[in-house]
Residue, then its C-alpha position, 0 to 999 in steps of 0.5 A: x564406317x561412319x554411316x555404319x556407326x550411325x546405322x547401328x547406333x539408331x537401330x539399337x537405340x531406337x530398340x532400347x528405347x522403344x523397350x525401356x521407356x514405357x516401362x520407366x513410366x510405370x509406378x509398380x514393381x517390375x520384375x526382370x522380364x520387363x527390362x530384359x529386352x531393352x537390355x539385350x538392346x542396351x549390350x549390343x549397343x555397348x558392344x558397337x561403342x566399343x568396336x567403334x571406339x577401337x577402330x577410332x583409336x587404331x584406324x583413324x589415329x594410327x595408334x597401335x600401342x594406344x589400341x592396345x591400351x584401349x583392349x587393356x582397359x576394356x578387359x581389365x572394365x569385363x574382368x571387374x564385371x565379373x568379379x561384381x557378379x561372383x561377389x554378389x551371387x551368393x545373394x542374388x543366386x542363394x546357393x550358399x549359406x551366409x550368416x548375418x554378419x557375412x550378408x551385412x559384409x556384402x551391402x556396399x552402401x548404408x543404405x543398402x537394406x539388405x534381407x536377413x532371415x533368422x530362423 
């Protein structure tokens, strides 16, 4: 299971590496369709972590209810994820109509310079 780990491990990082890091030397603008390889790459490799993390905890440990902690933790970390994705769609998607307070409501950080178009 190891050299299984191991495998998949160089093929995916090799991958996202080898799709990434010549985009993060690049001083422009880029745009999504530079980065989507990499993060395919990125998700698969998240998701053999997880697999291995659960067959460590449930094989190599004997730990049944800590496995099960474990799927717990990893679906309560998808479920946030998607509650992330909702609460920005409005702004990432522009399918509803925000005012300028409601816009301002969504910036988590002060930093955060968000767009308000007046009309």
């Amino acid at each position: 299971m190891w050299n299984k780990f191991c495998t998949i491990g160089e093929v995916l990082g090799v991958g996202f590496a080898v799709h990434y890091f010549p985009y993060f030397l690049v001083d422009r603008t880029l745009f999504l369709h530079h980065y989507m390889p990499a993060y395919i790459f990125k998700l698969c490799l998240l998701a053999a972590m997880v697999e291995h993390g659960y067959y460590l905890i449930s094989e190599n440990f004997k730990a049944a209810k800590l496995a099960k902690v474990y799927l717990a933790v990893v679906g309560l970390w998808m479920v946030s994820i998607l509650y992330v994705f909702w609460f920005f769609a409005p702004v990432t998607y522009g399918n509803a109509d925000l005012t300028a307070d409601q816009v301002m409501s969504l910036a988590w950080r002060d930093t955060w310079d968000l767009i308000i178009h007046k009309q």
